[in-house]
Phi, psi and omega in degrees: 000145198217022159234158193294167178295357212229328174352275171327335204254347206282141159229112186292151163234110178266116182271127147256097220304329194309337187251329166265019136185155170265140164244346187243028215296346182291354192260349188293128180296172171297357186203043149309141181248169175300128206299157174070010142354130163308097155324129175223165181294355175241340178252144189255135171262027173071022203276142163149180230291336154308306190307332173268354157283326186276347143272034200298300190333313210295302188328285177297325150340276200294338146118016195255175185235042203191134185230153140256108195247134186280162178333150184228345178285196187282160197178136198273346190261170151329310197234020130076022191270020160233086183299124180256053171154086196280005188245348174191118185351124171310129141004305194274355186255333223120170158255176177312340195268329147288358197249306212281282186320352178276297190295310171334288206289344194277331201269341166309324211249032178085346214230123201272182190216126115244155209252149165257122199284132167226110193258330171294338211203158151235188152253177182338314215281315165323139192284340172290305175295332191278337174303322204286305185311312179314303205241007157075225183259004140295013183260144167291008172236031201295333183247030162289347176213162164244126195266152187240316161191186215236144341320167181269143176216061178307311207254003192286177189262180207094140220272327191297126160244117169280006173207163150003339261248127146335105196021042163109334177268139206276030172270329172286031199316169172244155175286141166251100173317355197266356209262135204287340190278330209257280204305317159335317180275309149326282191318306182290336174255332161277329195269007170276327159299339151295299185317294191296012151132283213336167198231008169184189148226163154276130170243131221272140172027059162295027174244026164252338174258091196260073192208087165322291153328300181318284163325329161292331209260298200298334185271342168271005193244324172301303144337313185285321218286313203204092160349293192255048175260173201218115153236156181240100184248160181294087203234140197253356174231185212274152177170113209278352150315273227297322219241101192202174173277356174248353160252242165298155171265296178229178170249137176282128182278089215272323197293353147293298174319335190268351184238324161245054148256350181287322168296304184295354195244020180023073161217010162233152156263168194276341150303317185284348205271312163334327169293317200278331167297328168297297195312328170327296197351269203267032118309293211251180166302143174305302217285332169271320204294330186263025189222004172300173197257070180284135225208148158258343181191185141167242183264026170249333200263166153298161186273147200290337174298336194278314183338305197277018180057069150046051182253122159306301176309324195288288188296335164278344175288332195288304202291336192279327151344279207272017180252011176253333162282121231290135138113174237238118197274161176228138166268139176244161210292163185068335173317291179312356151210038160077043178296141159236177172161138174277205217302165154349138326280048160275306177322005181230060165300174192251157190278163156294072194305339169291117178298333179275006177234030158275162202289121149061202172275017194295327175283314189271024191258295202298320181291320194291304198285323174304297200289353163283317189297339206270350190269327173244129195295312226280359169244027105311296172266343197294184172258188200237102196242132159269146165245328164190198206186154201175106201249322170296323207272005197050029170266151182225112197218137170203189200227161156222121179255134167204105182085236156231047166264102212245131152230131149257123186274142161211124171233158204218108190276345167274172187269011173266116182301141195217165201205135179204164205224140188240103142286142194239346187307343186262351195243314234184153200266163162277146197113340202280154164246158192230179188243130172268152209291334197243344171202016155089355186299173220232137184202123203263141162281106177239116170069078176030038177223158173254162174215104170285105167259154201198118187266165188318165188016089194200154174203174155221202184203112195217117192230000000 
C-alpha cells in the first residue's frame, strides 16, 4: 500500500486562517477590519493560528482528526497563495512558536495538519522574482522564471506580459520547474515542513507544473523524509495521471461535489449522478479512490448551501453522501453550521461564533455522521455496492461492506416524499431487525425486503 494508512481514516476540517478565529490582536495588521465584515480580496479580519487553538475544544467536538490549512507563509494577500517567503510563518498568522503549539496540541489529540504548496507560482515579493525586478537580465535568478523580454514590468496595467503568470496575473509570476536550482529550492521547503512535523501537504494546481518527473521527485523527497506524510492534489476533474504511486495519495474530489450538488438542484438524474460517482471505481486505484479529498465546497467554490438555495434538508443529505463515501469527507469551515456565500472572496466569509446565528439543526446533524463514520470501519473501508436506483422517484441506495459488517445507504434525492421497498435478502436473515444508525429506530427484514419511507431530500444509514 503506497497511501498512507491513516487516509482512509481522516475526516477533514479546511481553515481559512484569516477567518476563522482571532485569537491574537496584537498580531492584527493596522488596517484589520471588524470580524465579519464583507469579504473582499484585499481586506484581513484578524484570523490566526492562535485563534484555532483556542478553538480546538469546537474541532474535537464536531469529531474530526484531520485540518487542512490554506497558506500560512508569509505573504502580502488575505489568502496568501502568492508567497513572498516559504520559510516563514505570515506574521499576521503568528510565529514559529505559534505553528508548533498548533501542531503539538492537534497532534497530542490525534489530529494530523496540512499545510498548503504552492509551488507553482510566487509572488512579487519572493526573493528571487525581487533580484530579477532590480537587475533585469543581470540577475543570477533570470532563469528561475520565464522571461519573454526585458525591462520587467510587474506592476503596469494591461494585457501586455514580459514573463509567465499564473493565469495572467502579474501578481502571480510562475516558477520555472524545469530549471534543477528551482526544483531544489521545492524540494528543500517541502521536505523541511515535513521535518518540523506537518503531516502532508495539499498541492495547489499541480497540473500546471506539467512534469511528471518533478512529481515523482516531490513524492520522493516527502516520502523519505515521512512514509506516512500525505499529499493531496488539487485536480478539479477525474484524471487518473494524478492519483498514482508517482503522483499523488488522493485528489480534492471536486467531480462528486460536482455532481451531487448537480442532483440534488435536478440538473442531473440520479442515474447520471450514481454513474458518475461509481465510474471513479475504475478510474483510479482502490487505495486512491479511497484516499480522495471528499469536499462539499471550498475556498474556490461558492458555498454549498447557497449552490442549494439555502434548503437545510438539501445540505444534510449532501453531508450525509459524503460521509458515506469511499476516501476521506471534508468539511470546509462554516459549512457545519450553514455559512453561506457566493463564488471568490464571498465564499470565505469569517465564522460566525455566536450559536445563534448557525443554521437549523446542521451542526449536530454533521457531529451525529462523524461519530458514525468514525465508529463504523464498512463506511470507511467497505466496499461500495449499489443495490438498487429509481431515478424517477429519485432514489439511490447501495451498501458498504467489510466482513461481516454491512450499512446500507438510501437516499431520496426528490422533492417527494417516497416509500420504497429494500431487497434485502443478500444482505440480512429474514425476520432480523436492523437499525437505523443516526437516529436507532428499528427496521425488519419481511419477505426478504426491508421497507423505508423517506421524506423528501432524506436518507438513512441502516446497520
Amino acid at each position: 500500500m503506497t497511501t498512507p494508512y491513516w487516509l482512509q481514516d481522516a475526516i477533514f476540517y479546511q481553515i481559512f486562517p484569516d477567518r476563522f478565529s482571532n485569537g491574537d490582536q496584537h498580531n492584527d495588521p493596522a488596517n484589520v477590519e471588524k470580524w465579519g465584515s464583507a469579504p473582499s480580496i484585499w481586506n484581513f479580519q484578524g484570523g490566526d493560528l492562535r485563534g484555532i487553538i483556542q478553538r480546538f475544544d469546537y474541532l474535537l467536538d464536531l469529531g474530526i482528526n484531520a485540518i487542512y490549512l490554506n497558506p500560512i507563509f508569509l505573504s502580502p494577500s488575505n489568502h496568501r497563495y502568492n508567497t513572498t517567503d516559504y520559510y516563514k510563518i505570515d506574521p499576521k498568522l503568528g510565529n514559529m512558536l505559534d505553528f508548533h503549539a498548533l501542531l503539538d496540541l492537534a497532534h497530542r489529540n490525534n489530529v494530523r495538519i496540512v499545510l498548503d504548496g504552492v509551488f507553482n507560482h510566487c509572488s512579487r515579493g519572493f526573493f528571487a522574482f525581487n533580484d530579477l525586478l532590480e537587475n533585469n537580465e543581470h540577475s543570477a535568478y533570470k532563469n528561475w522564471f520565464n522571461i519573454h523580454r526585458y525591462p520587467l514590468d510587474a506592476y503596469g496595467h494591461g494585457d501586455a506580459m514580459n514573463y509567465d503568470a499564473w493565469w495572467k496575473f502579474k501578481s502571480l509570476p510562475k516558477l520555472n520547474t524545469h530549471n534543477q536550482e528551482v526544483r531544489n529550492y521545492i524540494f528543500n521547503v517541502a521536505r523541511y515542513w515535513i521535518d518540523r512535523g506537518i503531516d502532508g501537504w495539499r498541492l495547489d494546481v499541480p497540473n500546471e507544473i506539467n512534469d511528471d518527473g518533478f512529481w515523482a521527485e516531490f513524492r520522493h523527497v516527502v516520502k523519505s523524509a515521512n512514509r506516512d506524510a500525505c499529499l493531496i492534489g488539487e485536480i478539479w476533474t477525474a484524471d487518473p495521471r494524478w492519483a498514482n504511486e508517482s503522483h499523488f495519495d488522493g485528489l480534492m474530489h471536486y467531480p462528486v461535489r460536482d455532481a451531487l450538488l448537480a442532483c440534488l438542484n435536478g440538473k442531473v438524474s440520479v442515474l447520471e449522478f450514481a454513474d458518475t460517482v461509481e465510474r471513479m471505481f475504475s478510474i483510479y486505484p482502490r487505495e486512491n479512490v479511497y484516499s480522495m479529498y471528499v469536499t462539499l465546497g471550498s475556498h474556490d467554490t461558492e458555498r454549498a448551501l447557497t449552490v442549494l438555495g439555502g434548503d437545510i434538508n438539501k445540505m444534510k443529505l449532501a453531508f450525509m453522501f459524503i460521509f458515506a463515501y469511499p476516501g476521506a469527507p471534508a468539511i470546509y469551515y462554516g459549512d457545519e453550521i450553514g455559512l453561506e456565500g457566493g463564488k471568490d472572496p464571498d465564499c470565505r466569509r469569517a465564522f460566525p461564533w455566536n450559536p445563534a446565528d448557525w443554521k437549523a439543526d446542521l451542526h449536530p446533524w454533521v457531529q451525529n455522521l462523524i461519530s458514525t463514520r468514525r465508529t463504523r470501519t464498512s463506511l470507511r473501508h467497505g466496499e461500495y455496492s449499489r443495490i438498487t436506483l429509481d431515478s424517477a422517484a429519485g432514489l439511490y441506495a447501495f451498501t458498504r461492506t467489510l466482513g461481516a459488517e454491512k450499512t446500507l445507504v438510501i437516499i431520496n434525492l426528490s422533492p417527494r416524499n417516497e416509500t420504497v421497498q429494500i431487497p434485502a435478502q443478500t444482505l440480512w436473515h429474514e425476520g432480523q431487525t436492523l437499525r437505523s444508525l443516526l437516529d436507532n429506530r428499528p427496521f425488519a427484514v419481511t419477505d426478504g425486503k426491508i421497507n423505508i419511507n423517506l421524506p423528501p431530500y432524506s436518507g438513512l444509514y441502516i446497520g
